[in-house]
Phi, psi and omega in degrees: 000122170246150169297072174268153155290125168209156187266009167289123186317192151224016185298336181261036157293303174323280168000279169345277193285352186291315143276011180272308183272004180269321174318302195302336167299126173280337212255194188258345202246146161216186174260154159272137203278313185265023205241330225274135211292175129330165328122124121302121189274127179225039162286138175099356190251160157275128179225137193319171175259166194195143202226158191265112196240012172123165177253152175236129183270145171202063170272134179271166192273134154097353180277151184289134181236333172184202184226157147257120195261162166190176173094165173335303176245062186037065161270171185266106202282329199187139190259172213222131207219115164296143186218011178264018171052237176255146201214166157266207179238146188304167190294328173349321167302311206280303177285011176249000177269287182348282196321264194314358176259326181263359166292319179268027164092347218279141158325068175278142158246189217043143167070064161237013171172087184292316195322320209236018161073359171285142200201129184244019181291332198273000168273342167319136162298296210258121172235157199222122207233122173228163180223136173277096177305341179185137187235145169254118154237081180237128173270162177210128156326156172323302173293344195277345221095065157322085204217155170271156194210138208198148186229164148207147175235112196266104151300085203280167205201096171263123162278168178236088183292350174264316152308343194042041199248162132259134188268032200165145179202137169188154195226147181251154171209136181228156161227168178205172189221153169204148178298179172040196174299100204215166148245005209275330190277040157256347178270314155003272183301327190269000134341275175346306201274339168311292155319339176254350141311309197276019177243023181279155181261349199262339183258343161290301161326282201313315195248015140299145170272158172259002169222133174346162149256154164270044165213169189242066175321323211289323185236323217067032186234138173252189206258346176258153138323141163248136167266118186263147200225124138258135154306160185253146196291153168285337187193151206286142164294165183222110168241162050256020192299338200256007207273352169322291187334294189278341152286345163287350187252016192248140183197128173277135207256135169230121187236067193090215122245053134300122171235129175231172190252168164181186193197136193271124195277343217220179174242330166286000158105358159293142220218133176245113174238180187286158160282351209264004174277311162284352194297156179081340174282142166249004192230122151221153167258138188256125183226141175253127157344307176311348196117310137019143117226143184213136174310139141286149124281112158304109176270320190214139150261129165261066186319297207265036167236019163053113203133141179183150158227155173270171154197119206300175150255156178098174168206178210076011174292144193278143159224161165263172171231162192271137177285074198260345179298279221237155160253114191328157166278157147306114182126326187284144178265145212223172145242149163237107161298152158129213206232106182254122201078005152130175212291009165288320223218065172235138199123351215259165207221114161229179178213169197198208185246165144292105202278324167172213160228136172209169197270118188251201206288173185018044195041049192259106228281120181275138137254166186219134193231177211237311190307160187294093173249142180241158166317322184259017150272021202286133189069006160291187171287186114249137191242137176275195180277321150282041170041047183241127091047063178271344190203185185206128214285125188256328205206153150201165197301160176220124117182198227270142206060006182272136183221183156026055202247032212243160176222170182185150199291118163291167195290314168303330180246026157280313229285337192269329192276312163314326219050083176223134175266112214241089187220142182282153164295158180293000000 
């Protein structure tokens, strides 16, 4: 924004823009400045989870956006020229949405430890956008009052990071004042104009969840064991001959867009994967080979052993069984499923040994392979040769010279870290 000298009054600047930004909402629906509803407060509500991606200016270059006034009767001394055509907006924006967003209850993810760079946004359903369409910025000297005085009118933007669509549009416009010479009252109004998105009853409704959750978010511990029930197979899988078999119980998880893997354990849809794919979620969506996506509930976590289970709806689900006896020696040859580097390349089957076992942080017990792993296969199986399930893949080594470095929590102690009972049906 630049400063020039001119000899144009400015008193009808206010009027003026007031009718500019009311123009400027693009969408069908707006707020009214002078009218403006309340906030819904959605503490106590359950909610999508939803992340903040940023502001966009989209002020045309060389437009007067305000003045600086001064003397008894505010004339306007000198006019104000925007010159940064389209721009994005400082993270300043992105930390004034957070706030307000998670002040009125809302599920946020991002920006949960700027010092140390942790950030859960890409795991969101919901992502949320705004382009400021039109802007006020008129200042007033020590005789005028001296205070800042700031207008925005916000086009708003909901995505659907599982449709990948957007599903909502709506546009707000707010001011705010601040003393002295400031920019600070533009985060203000655009506080404001947010708030006045979040008293729309149709953008609260939209990002409530509609059905009940099945979970125990808070910890991932119910208070009981859970029992998981298989029928017992009539004859052992062989692979690599039975691998159809063990790929129909194999499914890729979009957590946001985030994608990780898991594998269904159950005819009733239990599906066991890491937690760091799912954290913070009580919903993912799950695709089967066939094509298939179906909600998931996350039911149960175990954060700091990276282990969770889902749960499908429905039953008749293709599954596997689990290696729950015994842990493969060194040496036994294994597979590994999943979507390595994200759902273009999912499904894929590589193989490789158990290379060995080793003890990881807090003393948590590895297997460690040879076979090929990628990000997204974080929460696939490892499979033996009779396609029963021995670990589920967490991590593997990345640099320069590192080859065959990948590892994963064996079964017995995911089935322990869950409390989960592992029993056949009658």
């Amino acid at each position: 924004m630049t400063r020039h000298s001119a000899g144009q009054p400015g008193c009808a600047v206010w009027v003026t823009f007031l009718a500019v930004a009311v123009a400027g909402c693009q969408s069908t629906e707006s707020a009214s400045y002078y009218q403006r509803p309340h906030a819904i407060d959605v503490h106590g509500r359950e909610t999508e989870p939803i992340a903040f991606r940023g502001v966009l200016l989209h002020i045309p270059t060389g437009a007067q956006v305000g003045a600086h006034h001064d003397g008894l009767l505010k004339i306007a001394k000198y006019p104000y020229t925007w010159n940064s055509g389209l721009s994005f907006g400082s993270q300043e924006f992105n930390l004034a949405a957070n706030d307000e967003l998670r002040n009125h209850g809302y599920n946020v993810l991002g920006g949960e430890d700027l010092l140390f760079g942790e950030d859960k946004s890409s795991k969101a359903r919901f992502l949320l956008g705004g382009t400021i369409s039109s802007l006020g910025y008129d200042t007033f000297g020590p005789l005028a009052g001296n205070y800042t005085e700031t207008r925005v009118s916000v086009d708003w933007e909901l995505f659907d990071a599982h449709t990948k669509t957007v599903v909502f549009k709506y546009c707000t416009g707010d001011s705010a004042t601040a003393p002295g010479t400031s920019t600070g009252a533009a985060f203000s109004a655009f506080r404001l104009a947010l708030d006045d998105l979040m008293a729309n009853p149709a953008f609260v409704d939209l990002v409530s969840k509609k059905s009940p959750a099945a979970t125990a978010m808070a910890t991932g511990r119910s208070e009981a064991p859970l029992t998981i029930t298989r029928p017992r197979r009539p004859g052992a899988l062989t692979l690599p001959a039975d691998m159809p078999k063990v790929l129909d119980a194999v499914v890729v998880i979009q957590a946001g867009s985030t994608v990780g893997s898991g594998v269904i354990v159950s005819p009733d849809g239990y599906i066991l994967t890491v937690a760091h794919v799912v954290s913070g979620l009580n919903e993912v969506q799950v695709r089967m080979r066939s094509g298939l996506t179906l909600t998931a509930n996350v039911v149960r976590t175990a954060e700091s052993k990276d282990v969770a289970l889902l749960k499908l709806p429905g039953t008749g689900h293709a599954w596997v069984d689990l290696a729950l006896e015994a842990e493969p020696s060194e040496g036994t040859e294994i597979y590994s499923i999943g979507a390595p580097t994200g759902e273009e390349l999912a499904f894929s089957v590589t193989k490789g040994i158990v290379s060995g076992y080793r003890t990881g942080e807090d003393g948590i017990r590895l297997v460690q392979t040879d076979a090929s792993i990628n990000p997204g296969n974080s929460g696939g199986p490892l499979v033996d040769g009779n396609g029963r399930v021995v670990a589920i893949v967490v991590s593997k080594l990345v640099g320069s010279g590192i080859e065959g470095l990948g590892f994963g929590r064996p079964i017995a102690g995911i089935a322990k870290d869950l409390e989960l009972i592992c029993a056949e049906s009658p």
